[in-house]
C-alpha positions as CSV (number, residue, x, y, z in Angstrom):
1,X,-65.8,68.9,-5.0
2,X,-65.3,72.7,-4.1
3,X,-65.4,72.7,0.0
4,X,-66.3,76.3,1.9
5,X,-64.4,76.7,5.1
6,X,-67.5,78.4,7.8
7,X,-66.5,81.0,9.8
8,X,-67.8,83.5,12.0
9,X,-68.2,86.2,9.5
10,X,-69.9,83.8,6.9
11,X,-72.0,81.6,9.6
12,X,-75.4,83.4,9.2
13,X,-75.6,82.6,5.1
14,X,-74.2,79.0,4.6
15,X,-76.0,75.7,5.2
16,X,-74.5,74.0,8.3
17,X,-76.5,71.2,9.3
18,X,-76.5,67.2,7.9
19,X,-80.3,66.7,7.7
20,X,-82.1,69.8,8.1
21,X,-82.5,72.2,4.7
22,X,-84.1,74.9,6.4
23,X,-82.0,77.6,7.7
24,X,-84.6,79.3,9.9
25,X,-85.1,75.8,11.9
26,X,-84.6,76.1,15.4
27,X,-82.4,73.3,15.3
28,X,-79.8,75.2,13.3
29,X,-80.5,78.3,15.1
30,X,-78.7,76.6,18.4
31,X,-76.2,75.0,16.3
32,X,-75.1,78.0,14.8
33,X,-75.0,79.5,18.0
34,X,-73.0,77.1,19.4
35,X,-70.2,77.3,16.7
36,X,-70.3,81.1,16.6
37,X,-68.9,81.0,20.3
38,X,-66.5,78.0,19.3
39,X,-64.4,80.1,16.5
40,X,-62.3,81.8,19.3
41,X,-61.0,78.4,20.5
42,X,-59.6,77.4,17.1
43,X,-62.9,75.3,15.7
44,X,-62.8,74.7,12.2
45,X,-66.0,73.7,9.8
46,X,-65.0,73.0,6.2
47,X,-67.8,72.1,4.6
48,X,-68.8,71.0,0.3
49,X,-70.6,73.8,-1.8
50,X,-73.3,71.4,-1.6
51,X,-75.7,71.8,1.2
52,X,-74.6,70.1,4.5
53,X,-73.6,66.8,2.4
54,X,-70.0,66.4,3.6
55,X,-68.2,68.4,6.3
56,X,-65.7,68.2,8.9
57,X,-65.8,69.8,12.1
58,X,-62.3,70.1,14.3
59,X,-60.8,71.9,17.2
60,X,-58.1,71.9,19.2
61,X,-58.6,69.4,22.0
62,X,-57.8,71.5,24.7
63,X,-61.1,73.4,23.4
64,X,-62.9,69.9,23.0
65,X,-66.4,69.3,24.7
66,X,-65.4,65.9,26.0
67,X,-63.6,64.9,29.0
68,X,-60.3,64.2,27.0
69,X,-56.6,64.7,28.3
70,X,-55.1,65.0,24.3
71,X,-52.8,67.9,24.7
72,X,-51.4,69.1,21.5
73,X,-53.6,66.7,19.2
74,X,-56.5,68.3,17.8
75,X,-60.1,66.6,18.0
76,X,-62.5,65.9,15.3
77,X,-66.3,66.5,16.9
78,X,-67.7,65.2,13.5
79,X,-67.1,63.7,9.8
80,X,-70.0,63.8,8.0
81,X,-70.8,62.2,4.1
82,X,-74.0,61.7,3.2
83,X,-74.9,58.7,1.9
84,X,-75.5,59.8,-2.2
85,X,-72.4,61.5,-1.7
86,X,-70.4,58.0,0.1
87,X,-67.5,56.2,-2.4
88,X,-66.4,59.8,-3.7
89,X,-63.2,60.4,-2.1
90,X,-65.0,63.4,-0.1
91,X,-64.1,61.9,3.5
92,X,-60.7,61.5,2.5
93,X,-60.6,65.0,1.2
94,X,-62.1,66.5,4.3
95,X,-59.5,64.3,6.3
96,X,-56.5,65.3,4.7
97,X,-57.6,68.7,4.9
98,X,-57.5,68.2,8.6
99,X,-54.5,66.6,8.7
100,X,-52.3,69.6,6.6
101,X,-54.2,72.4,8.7
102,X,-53.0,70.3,12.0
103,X,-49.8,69.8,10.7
104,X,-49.3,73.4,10.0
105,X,-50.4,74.2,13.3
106,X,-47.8,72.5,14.8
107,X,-50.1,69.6,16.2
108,X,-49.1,66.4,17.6
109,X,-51.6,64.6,15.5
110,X,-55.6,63.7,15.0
111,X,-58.0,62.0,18.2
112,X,-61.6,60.9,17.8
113,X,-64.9,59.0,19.6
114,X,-65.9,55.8,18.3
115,X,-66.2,52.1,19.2
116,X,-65.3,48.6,18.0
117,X,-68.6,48.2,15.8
118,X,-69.8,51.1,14.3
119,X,-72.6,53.3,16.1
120,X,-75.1,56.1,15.5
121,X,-73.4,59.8,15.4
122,X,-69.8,58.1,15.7
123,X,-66.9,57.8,13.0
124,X,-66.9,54.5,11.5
125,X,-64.0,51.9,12.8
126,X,-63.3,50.6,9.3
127,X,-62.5,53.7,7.8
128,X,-60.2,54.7,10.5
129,X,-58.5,52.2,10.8
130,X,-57.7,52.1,7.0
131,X,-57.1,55.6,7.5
132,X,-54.1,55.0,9.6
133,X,-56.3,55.4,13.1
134,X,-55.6,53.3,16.3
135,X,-57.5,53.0,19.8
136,X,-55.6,54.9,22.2
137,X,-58.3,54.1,25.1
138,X,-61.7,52.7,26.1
139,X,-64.4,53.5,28.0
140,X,-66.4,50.7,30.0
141,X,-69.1,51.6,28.3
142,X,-67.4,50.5,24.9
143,X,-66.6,54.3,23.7
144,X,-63.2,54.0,22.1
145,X,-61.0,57.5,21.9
146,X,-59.1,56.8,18.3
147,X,-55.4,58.9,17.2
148,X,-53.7,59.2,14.8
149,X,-50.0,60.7,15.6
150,X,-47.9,62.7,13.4
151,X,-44.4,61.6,15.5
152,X,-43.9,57.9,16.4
153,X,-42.9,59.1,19.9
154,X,-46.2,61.3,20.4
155,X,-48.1,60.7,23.9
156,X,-51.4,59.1,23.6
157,X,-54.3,61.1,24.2
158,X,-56.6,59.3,26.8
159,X,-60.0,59.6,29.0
160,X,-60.5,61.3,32.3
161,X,-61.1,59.3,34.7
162,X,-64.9,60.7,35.0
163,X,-65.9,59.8,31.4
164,X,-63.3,55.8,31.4
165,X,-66.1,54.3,34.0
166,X,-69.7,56.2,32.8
167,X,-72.0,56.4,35.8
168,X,-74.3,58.7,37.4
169,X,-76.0,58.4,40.9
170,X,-79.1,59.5,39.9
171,X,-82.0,57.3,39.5
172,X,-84.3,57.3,36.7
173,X,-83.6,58.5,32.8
174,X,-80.5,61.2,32.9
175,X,-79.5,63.0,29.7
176,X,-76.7,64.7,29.3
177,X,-76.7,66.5,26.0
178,X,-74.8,69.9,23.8
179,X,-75.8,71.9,21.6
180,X,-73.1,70.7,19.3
181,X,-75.8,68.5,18.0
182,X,-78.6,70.3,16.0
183,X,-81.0,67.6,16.9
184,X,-81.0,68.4,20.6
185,X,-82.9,71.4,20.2
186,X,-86.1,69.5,19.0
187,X,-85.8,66.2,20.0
188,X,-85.0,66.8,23.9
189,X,-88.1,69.0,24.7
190,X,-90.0,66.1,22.5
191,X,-88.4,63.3,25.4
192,X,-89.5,66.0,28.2
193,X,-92.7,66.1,27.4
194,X,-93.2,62.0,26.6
195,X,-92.0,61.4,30.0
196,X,-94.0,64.1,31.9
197,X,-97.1,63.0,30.2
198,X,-96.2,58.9,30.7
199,X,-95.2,59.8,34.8
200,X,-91.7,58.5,33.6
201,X,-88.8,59.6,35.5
202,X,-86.2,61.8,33.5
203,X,-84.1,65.0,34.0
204,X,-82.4,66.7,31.2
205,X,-78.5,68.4,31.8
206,X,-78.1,71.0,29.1
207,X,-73.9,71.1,29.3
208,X,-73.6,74.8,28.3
209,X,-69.9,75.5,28.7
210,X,-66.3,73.8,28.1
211,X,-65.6,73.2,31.6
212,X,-68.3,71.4,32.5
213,X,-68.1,69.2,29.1
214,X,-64.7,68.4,29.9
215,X,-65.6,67.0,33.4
216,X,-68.6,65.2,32.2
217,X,-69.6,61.7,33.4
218,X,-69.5,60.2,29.9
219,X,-66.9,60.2,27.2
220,X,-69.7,61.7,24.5
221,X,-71.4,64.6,25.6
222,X,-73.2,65.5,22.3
223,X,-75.6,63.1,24.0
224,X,-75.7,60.7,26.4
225,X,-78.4,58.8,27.8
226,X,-78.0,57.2,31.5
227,X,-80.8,54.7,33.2
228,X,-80.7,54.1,37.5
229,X,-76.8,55.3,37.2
230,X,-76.0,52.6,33.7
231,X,-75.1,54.2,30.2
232,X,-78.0,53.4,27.4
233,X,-76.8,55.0,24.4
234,X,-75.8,58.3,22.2
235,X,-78.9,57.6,19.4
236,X,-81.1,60.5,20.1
237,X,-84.7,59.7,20.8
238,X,-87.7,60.7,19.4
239,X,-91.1,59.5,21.2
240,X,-91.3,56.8,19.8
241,X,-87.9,55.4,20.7
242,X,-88.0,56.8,24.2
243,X,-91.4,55.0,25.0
244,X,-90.2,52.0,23.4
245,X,-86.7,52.2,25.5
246,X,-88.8,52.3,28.8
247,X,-91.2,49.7,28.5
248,X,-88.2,46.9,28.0
């Protein structure tokens, strides 16, 4: 497999997203926007010749959109094969690609999201843990943050202590959502509207810059869905989903 490494100069002409083919959609539209302003703080997107089957998406995690303390690692936002493409070696090439960049950087080692049984939009447990991955620390919502160090002696990245005990003090549906994810771009104004026209209760934060991702009240931040102050989930909802969600 021949991979493309994206940058800013090449952003515009390459295929970036996982599930949508056409390039004018507005869902890649804010995606690429989003990684355009990323570049600057180290983000990397390697990506196969073949459109948006397999990439990897890094950055430094000082740069990370997620309430992290990892100095000195860098952080994986996303690993991506798709599923004609699974049992090929490609994750493991993306990986290692990861790993010699982060290496040559001088990096302390690799973090990532995910949780003890495998969830929607998060790296799979079983293939980091063969992979050499341990969890470092949990959230109470069951969000595990996952290293893997280059030195034996390397400080664990961990949580902040807004995103270890998710909770908001609103009442009602809160999302707090990027635009890291493609998806966001259609599917939140979809939840807007299902709510406003079913009189259901639900407020949208659109995190827009580093700072605020970083101080975030949930360890993922690509989305996160809150009810009456509790953490629901990261699987974006369409209306079908959402209506289904609020009549349990």
């Amino acid at each position: 497999m021949e991979y493309i490494k994206v940058t800013k100069e090449n952003l515009e002409k390459e295929h970036i997203c996982c599930a949508i083919s056409n390039n004018k959609d507005s869902q890649v539209s804010s995606k690429k926007a989003w990684l355009a302003d990323r570049f600057e703080d180290g983000l990397v997107f390697l990506k196969s010749v073949e459109r948006g089957k397999c990439f990897i998406e890094y950055i430094p995690a000082e740069n990370a959109w997620n309430p992290i303390n990892a100095d000195g690692y860098m952080y994986i936002d996303c690993l991506w094969v798709s599923g004609s493409f699974k049992g090929h070696g490609y994750a493991n090439d993306l990986l290692n690609a990861c790993i010699e960049d982060s290496k040559e950087k001088g990096k302390k080692g690799l973090c990532i999201l995910s949780a003890a049984k495998k969830k929607p939009f998060l790296a799979d447990p079983k293939f980091l843990a063969y992979k050499g991955f341990s969890v470092c620390d949990e959230a109470d919502n069951g969000i595990q943050l996952w290293y893997l160090p280059f030195l034996s002696n390397a400080e664990k990245p961990k949580f902040k202590e807004c995103a270890r005990h998710p909770r908001v003090d609103e009442t009602g549906y809160i999302l707090y959502y990027t635009s890291q994810c493609p998806f966001n771009a259609k599917y939140v104004p979809v939840v807007e509207q299902t709510a406003l026209e079913h009189s259901i209760a639900f407020k949208a934060i659109h995190i827009e810059s580093k700072e605020d991702a970083q101080n975030a009240p949930t360890p993922i931040t690509t989305y996160a869905l809150f009810y009456n102050g509790e953490y629901l989930t990261n699987e974006q909802m369409n209306e079908a989903k959402f209506l289904k969600l609020s009549a349990c």
